[in-house]
PDB file of N, CA, C and O in Angstrom, chain B, residues numbered from 101:
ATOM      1  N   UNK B 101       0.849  -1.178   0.000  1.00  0.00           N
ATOM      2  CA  UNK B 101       0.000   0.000   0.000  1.00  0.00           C
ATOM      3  C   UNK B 101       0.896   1.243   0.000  1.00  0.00           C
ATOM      4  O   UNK B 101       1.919   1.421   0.661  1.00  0.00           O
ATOM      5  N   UNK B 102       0.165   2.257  -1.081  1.00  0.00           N
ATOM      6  CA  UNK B 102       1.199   3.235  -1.218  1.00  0.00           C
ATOM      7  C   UNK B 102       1.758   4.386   0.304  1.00  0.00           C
ATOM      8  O   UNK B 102       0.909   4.225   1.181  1.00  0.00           O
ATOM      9  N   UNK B 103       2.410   4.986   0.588  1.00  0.00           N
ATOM     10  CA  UNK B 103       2.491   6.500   1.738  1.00  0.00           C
ATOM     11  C   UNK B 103       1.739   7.104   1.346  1.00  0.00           C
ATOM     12  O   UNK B 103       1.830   7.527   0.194  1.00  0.00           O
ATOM     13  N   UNK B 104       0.599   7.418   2.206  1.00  0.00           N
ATOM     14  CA  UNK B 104      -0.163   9.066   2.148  1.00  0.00           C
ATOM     15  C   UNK B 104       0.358  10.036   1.648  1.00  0.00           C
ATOM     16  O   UNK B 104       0.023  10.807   0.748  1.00  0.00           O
ATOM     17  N   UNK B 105       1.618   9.909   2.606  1.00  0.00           N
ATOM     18  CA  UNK B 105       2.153  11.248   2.638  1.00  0.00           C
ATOM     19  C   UNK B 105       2.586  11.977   0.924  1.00  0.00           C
ATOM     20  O   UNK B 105       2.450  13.074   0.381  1.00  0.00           O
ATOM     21  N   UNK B 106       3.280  10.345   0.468  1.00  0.00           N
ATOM     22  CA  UNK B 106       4.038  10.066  -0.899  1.00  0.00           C
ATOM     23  C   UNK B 106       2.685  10.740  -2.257  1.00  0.00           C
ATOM     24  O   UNK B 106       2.892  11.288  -3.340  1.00  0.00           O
ATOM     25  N   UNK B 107       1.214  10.337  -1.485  1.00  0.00           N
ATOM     26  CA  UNK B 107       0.273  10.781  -2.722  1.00  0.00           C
ATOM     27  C   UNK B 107       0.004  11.982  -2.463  1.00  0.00           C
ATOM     28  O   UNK B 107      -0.202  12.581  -3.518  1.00  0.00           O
ATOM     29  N   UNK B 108      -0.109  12.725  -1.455  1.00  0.00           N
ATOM     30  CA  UNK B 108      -0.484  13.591  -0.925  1.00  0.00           C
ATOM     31  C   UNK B 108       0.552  15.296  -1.629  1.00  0.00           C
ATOM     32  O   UNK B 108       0.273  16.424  -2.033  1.00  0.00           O
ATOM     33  N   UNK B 109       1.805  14.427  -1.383  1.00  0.00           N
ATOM     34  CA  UNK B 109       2.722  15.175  -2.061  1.00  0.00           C
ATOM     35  C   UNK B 109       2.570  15.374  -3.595  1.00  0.00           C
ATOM     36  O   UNK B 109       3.291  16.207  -4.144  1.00  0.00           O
ATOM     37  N   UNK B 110       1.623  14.615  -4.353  1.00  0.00           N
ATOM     38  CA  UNK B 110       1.889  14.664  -6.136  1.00  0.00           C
ATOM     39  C   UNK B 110       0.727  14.938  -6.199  1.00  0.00           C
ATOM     40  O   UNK B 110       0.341  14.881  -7.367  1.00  0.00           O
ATOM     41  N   UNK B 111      -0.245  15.288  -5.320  1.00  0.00           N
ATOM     42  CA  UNK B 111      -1.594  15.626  -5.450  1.00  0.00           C
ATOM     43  C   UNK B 111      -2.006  17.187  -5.019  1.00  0.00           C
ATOM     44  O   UNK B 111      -3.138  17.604  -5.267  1.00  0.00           O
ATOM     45  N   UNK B 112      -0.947  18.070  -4.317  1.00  0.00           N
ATOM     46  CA  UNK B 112      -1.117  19.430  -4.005  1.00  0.00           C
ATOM     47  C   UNK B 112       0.182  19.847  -3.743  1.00  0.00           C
ATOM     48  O   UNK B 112       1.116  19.122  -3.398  1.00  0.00           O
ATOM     49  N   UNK B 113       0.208  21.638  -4.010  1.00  0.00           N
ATOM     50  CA  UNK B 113       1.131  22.466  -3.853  1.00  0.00           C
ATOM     51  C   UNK B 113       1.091  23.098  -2.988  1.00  0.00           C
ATOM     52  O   UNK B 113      -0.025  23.616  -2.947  1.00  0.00           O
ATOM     53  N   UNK B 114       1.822  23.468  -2.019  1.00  0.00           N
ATOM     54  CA  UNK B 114       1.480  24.176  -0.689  1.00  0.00           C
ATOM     55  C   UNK B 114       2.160  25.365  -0.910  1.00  0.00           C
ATOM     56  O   UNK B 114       3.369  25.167  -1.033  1.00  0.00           O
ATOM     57  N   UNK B 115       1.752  26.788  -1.025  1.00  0.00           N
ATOM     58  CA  UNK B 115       3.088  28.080  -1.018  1.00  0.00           C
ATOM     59  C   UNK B 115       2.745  29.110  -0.208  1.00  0.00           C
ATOM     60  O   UNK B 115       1.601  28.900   0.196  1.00  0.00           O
ATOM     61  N   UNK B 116       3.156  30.064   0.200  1.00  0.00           N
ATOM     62  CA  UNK B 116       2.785  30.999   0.812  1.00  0.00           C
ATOM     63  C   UNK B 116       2.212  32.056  -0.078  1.00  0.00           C
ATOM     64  O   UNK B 116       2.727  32.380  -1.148  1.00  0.00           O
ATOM     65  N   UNK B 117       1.066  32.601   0.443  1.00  0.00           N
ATOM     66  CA  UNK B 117      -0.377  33.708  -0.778  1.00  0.00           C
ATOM     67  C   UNK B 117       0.889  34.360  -1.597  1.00  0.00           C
ATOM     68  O   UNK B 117       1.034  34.273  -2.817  1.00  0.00           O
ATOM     69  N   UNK B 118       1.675  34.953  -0.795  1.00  0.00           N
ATOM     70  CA  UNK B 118       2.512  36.547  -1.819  1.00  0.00           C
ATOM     71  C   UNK B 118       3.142  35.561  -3.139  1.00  0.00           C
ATOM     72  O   UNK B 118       3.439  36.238  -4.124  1.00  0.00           O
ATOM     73  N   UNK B 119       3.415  33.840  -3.300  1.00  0.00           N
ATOM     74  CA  UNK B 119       4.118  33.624  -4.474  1.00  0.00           C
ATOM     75  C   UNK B 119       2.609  33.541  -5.153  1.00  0.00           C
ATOM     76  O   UNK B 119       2.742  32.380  -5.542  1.00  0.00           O
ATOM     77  N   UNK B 120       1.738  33.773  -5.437  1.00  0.00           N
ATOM     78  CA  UNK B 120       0.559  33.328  -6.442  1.00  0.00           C
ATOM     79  C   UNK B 120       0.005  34.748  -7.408  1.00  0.00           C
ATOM     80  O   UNK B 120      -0.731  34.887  -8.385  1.00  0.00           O
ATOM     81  N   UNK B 121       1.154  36.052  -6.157  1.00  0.00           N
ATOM     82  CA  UNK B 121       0.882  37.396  -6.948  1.00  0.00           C
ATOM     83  C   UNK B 121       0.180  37.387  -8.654  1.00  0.00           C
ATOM     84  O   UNK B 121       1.099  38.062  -9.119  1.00  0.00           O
ATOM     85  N   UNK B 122      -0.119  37.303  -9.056  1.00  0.00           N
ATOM     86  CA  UNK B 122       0.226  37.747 -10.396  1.00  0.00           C
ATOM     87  C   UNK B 122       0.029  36.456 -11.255  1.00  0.00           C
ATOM     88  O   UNK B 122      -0.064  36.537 -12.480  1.00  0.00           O
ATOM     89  N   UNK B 123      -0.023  35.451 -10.696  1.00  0.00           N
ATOM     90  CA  UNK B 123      -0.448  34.301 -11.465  1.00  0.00           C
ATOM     91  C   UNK B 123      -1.713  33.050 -10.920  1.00  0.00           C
ATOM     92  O   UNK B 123      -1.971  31.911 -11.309  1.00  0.00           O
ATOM     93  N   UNK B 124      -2.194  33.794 -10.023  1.00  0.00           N
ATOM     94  CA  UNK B 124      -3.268  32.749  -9.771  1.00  0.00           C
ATOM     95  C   UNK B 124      -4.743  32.823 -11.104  1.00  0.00           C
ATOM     96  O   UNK B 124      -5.471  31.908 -11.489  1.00  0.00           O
ATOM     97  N   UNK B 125      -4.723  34.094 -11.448  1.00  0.00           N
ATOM     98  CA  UNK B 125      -5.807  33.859 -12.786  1.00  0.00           C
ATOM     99  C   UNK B 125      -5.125  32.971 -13.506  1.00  0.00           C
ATOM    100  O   UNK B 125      -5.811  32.039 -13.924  1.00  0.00           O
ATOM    101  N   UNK B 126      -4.080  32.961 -13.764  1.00  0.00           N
ATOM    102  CA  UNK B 126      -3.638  31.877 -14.995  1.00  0.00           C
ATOM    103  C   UNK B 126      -3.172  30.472 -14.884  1.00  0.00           C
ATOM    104  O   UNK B 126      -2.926  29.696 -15.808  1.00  0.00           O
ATOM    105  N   UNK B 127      -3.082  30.248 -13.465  1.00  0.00           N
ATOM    106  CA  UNK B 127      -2.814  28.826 -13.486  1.00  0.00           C
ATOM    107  C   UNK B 127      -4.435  28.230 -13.281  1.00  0.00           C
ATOM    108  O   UNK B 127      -4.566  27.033 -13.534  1.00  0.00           O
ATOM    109  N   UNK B 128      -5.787  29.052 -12.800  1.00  0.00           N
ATOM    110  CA  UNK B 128      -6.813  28.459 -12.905  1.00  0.00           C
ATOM    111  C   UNK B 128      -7.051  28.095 -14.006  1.00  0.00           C
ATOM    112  O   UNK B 128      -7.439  26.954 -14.259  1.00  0.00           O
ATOM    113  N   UNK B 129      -6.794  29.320 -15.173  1.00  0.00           N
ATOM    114  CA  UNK B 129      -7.330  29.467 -15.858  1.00  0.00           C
ATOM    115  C   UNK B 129      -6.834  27.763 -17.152  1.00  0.00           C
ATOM    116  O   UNK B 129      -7.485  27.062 -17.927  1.00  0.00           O
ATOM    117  N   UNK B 130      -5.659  27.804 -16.783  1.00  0.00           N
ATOM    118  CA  UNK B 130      -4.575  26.833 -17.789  1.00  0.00           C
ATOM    119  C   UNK B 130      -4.598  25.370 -16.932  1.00  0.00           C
ATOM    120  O   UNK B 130      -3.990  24.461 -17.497  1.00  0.00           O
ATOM    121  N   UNK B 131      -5.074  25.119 -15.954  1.00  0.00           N
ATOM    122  CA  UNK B 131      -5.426  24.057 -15.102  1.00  0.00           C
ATOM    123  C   UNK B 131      -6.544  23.735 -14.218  1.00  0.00           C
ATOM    124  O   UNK B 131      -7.123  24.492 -13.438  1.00  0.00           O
ATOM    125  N   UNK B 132      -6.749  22.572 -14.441  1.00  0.00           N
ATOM    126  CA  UNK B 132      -7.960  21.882 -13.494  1.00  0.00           C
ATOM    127  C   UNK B 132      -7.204  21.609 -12.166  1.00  0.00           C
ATOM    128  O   UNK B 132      -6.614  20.529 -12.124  1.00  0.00           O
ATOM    129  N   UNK B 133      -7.130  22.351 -11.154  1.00  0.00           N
ATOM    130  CA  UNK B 133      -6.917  22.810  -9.924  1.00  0.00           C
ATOM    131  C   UNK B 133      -7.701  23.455  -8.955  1.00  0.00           C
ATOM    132  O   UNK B 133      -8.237  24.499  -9.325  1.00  0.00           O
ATOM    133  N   UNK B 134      -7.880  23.113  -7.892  1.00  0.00           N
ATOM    134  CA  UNK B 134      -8.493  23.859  -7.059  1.00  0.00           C
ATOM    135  C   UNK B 134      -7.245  24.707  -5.651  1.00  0.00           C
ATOM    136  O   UNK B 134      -6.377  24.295  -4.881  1.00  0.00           O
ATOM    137  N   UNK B 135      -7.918  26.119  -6.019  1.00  0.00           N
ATOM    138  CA  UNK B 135      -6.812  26.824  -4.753  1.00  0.00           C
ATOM    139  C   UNK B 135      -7.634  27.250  -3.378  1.00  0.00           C
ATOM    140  O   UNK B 135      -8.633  27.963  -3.479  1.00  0.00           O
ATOM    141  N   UNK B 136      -7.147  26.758  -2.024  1.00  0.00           N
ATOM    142  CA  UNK B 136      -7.801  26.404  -1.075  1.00  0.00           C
ATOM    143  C   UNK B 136      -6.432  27.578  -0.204  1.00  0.00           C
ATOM    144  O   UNK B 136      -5.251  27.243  -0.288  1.00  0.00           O
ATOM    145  N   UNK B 137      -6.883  29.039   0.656  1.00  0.00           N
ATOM    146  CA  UNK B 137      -6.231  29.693   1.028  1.00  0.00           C
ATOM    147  C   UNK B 137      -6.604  28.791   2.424  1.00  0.00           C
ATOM    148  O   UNK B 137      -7.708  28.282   2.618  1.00  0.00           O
ATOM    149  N   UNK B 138      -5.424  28.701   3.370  1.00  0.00           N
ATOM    150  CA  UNK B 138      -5.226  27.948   4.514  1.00  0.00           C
ATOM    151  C   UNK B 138      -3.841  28.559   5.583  1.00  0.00           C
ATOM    152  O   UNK B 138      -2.667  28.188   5.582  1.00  0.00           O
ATOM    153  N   UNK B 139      -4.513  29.599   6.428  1.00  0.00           N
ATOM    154  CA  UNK B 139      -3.559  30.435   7.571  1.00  0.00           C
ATOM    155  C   UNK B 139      -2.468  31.031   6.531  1.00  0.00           C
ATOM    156  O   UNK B 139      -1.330  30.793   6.936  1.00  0.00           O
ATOM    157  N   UNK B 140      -2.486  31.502   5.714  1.00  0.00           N
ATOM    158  CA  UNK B 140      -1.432  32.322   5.226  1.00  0.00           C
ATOM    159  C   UNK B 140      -0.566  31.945   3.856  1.00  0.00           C
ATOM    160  O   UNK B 140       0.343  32.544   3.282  1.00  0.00           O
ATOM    161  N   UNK B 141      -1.334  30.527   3.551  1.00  0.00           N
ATOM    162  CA  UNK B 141      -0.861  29.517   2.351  1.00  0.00           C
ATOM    163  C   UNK B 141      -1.710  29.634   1.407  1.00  0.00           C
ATOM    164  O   UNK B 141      -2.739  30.212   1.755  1.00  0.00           O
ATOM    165  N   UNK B 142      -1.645  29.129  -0.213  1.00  0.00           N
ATOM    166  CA  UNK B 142      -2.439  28.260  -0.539  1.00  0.00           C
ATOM    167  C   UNK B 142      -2.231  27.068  -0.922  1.00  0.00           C
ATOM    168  O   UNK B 142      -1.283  26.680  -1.605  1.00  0.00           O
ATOM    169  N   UNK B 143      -3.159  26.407  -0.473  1.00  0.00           N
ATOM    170  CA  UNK B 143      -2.858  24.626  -1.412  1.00  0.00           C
ATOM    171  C   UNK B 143      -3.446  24.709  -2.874  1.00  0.00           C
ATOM    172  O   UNK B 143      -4.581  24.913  -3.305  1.00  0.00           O
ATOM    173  N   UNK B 144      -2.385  24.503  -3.388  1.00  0.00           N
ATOM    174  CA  UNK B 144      -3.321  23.840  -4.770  1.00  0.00           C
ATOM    175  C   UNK B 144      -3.441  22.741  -4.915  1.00  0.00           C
ATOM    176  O   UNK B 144      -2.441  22.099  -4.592  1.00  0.00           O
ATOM    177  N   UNK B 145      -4.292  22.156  -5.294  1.00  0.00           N
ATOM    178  CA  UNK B 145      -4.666  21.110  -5.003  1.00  0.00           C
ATOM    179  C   UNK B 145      -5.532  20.226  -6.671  1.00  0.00           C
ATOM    180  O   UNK B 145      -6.328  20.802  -7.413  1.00  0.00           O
ATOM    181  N   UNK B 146      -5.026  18.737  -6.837  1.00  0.00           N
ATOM    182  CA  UNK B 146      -5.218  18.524  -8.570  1.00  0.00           C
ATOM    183  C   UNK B 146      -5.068  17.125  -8.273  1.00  0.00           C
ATOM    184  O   UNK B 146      -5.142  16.580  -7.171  1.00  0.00           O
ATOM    185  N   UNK B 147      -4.774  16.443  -9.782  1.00  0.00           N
ATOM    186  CA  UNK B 147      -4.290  15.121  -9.782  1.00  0.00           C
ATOM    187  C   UNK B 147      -3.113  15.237 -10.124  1.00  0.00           C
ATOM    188  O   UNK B 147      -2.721  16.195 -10.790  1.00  0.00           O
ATOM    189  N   UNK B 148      -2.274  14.172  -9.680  1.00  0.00           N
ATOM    190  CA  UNK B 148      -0.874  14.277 -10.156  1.00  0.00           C
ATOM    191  C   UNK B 148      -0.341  14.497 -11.218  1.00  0.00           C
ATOM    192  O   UNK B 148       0.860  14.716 -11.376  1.00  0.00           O
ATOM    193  N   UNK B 149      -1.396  14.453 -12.274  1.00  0.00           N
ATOM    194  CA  UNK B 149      -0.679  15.210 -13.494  1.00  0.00           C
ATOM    195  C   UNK B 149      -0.945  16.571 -14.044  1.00  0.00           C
ATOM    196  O   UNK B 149      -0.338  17.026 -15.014  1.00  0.00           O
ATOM    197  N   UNK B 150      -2.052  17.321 -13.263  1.00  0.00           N
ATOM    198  CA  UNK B 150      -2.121  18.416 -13.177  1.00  0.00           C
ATOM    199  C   UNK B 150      -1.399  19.334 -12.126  1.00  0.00           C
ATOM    200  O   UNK B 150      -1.496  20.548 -12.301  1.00  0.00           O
ATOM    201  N   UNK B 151      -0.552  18.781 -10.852  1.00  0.00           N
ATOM    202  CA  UNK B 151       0.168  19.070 -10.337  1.00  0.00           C
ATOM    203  C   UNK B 151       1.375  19.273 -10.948  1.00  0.00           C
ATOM    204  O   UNK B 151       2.022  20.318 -10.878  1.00  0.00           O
ATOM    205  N   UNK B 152       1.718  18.183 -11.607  1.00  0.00           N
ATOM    206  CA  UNK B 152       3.449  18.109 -11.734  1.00  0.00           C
ATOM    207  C   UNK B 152       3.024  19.102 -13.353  1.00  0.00           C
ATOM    208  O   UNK B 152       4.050  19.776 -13.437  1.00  0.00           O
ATOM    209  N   UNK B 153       2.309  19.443 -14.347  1.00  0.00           N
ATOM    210  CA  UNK B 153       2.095  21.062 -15.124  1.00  0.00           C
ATOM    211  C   UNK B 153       1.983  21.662 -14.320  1.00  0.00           C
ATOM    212  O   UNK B 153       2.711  22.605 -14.632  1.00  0.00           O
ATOM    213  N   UNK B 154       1.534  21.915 -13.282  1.00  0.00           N
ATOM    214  CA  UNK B 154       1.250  23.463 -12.821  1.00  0.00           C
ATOM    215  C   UNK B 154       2.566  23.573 -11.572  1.00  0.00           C
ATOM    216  O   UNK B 154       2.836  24.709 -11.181  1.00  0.00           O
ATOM    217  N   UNK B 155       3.339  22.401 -10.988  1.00  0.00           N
ATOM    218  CA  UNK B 155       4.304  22.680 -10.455  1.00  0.00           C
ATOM    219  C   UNK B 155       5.580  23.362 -12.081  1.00  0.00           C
ATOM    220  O   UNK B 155       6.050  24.493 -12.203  1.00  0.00           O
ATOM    221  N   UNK B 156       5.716  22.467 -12.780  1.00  0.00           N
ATOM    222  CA  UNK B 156       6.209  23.653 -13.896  1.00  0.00           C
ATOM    223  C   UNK B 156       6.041  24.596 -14.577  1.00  0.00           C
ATOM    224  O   UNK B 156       6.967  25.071 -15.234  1.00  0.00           O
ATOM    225  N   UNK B 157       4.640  25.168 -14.588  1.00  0.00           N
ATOM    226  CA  UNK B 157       4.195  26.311 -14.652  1.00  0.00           C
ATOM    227  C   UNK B 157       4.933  27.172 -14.046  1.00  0.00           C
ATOM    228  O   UNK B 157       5.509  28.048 -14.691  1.00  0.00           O
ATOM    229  N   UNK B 158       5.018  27.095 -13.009  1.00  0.00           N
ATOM    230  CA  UNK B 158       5.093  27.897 -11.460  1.00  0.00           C
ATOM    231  C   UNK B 158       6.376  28.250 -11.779  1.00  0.00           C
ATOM    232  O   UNK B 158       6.663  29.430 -11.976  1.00  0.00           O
ATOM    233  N   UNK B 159       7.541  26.977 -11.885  1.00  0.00           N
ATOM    234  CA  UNK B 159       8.864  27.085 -12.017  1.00  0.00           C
ATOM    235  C   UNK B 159       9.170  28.041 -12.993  1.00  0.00           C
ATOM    236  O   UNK B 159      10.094  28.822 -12.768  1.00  0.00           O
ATOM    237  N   UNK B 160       8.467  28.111 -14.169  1.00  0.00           N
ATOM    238  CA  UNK B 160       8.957  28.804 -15.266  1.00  0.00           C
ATOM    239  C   UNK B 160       8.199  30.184 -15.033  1.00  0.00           C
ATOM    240  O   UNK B 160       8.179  30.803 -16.096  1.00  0.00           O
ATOM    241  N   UNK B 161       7.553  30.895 -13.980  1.00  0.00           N
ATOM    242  CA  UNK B 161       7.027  32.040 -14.034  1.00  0.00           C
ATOM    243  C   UNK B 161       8.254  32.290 -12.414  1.00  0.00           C
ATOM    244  O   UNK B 161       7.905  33.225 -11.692  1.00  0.00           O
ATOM    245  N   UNK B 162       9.356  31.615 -12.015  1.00  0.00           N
ATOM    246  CA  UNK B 162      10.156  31.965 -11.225  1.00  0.00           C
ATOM    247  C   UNK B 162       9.610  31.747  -9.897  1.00  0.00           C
ATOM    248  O   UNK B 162      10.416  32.217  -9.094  1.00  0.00           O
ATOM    249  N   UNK B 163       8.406  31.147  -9.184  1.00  0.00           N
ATOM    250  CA  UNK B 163       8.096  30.904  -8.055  1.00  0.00           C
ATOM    251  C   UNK B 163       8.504  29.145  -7.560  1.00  0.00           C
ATOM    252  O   UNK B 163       7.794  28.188  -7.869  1.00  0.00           O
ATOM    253  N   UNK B 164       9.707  29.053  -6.800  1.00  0.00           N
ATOM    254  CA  UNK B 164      10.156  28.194  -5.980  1.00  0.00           C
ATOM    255  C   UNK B 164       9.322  26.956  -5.543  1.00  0.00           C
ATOM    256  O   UNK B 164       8.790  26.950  -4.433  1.00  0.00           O
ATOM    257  N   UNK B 165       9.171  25.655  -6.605  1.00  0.00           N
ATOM    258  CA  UNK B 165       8.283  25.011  -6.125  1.00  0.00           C
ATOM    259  C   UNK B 165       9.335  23.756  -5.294  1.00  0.00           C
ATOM    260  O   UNK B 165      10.161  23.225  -6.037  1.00  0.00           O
ATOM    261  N   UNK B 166       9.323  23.403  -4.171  1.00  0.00           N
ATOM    262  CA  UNK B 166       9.819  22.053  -3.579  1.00  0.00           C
ATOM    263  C   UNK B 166       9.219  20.992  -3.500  1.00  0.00           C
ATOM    264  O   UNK B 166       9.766  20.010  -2.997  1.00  0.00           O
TER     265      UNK B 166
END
């Protein structure tokens, strides 16, 4: 049986609000994602293959994805 933790990780993006400045219309807009603001974060939140596009999205608009 797979880690939670392991799906959990390829299934959402966790960042702090100030990196989504300027690009949260467009990663809705360019992905089936849902963004869930949580104490000062947002999760984005997808299937793993809409994660791992919109984690390179992110990369290539310069916001630090881990």
């Amino acid at each position: 049986m797979p880690d939670p933790s392991s799906l959990r990780d390829s299934t959402q993006i966790v960042l702090p609000c100030h990196a989504l400045d300027g690009l949260g219309d467009r990663l809705l807009d360019r992905f089936t994602v849902t963004v869930v603001e949580d104490d000062g974060y947002y999760r984005i939140i997808g299937s793993p293959v809409e994660i791992k596009a919109a984690s390179n999205f992110l990369a290539r608009n310069g916001v630090a994805v881990a």
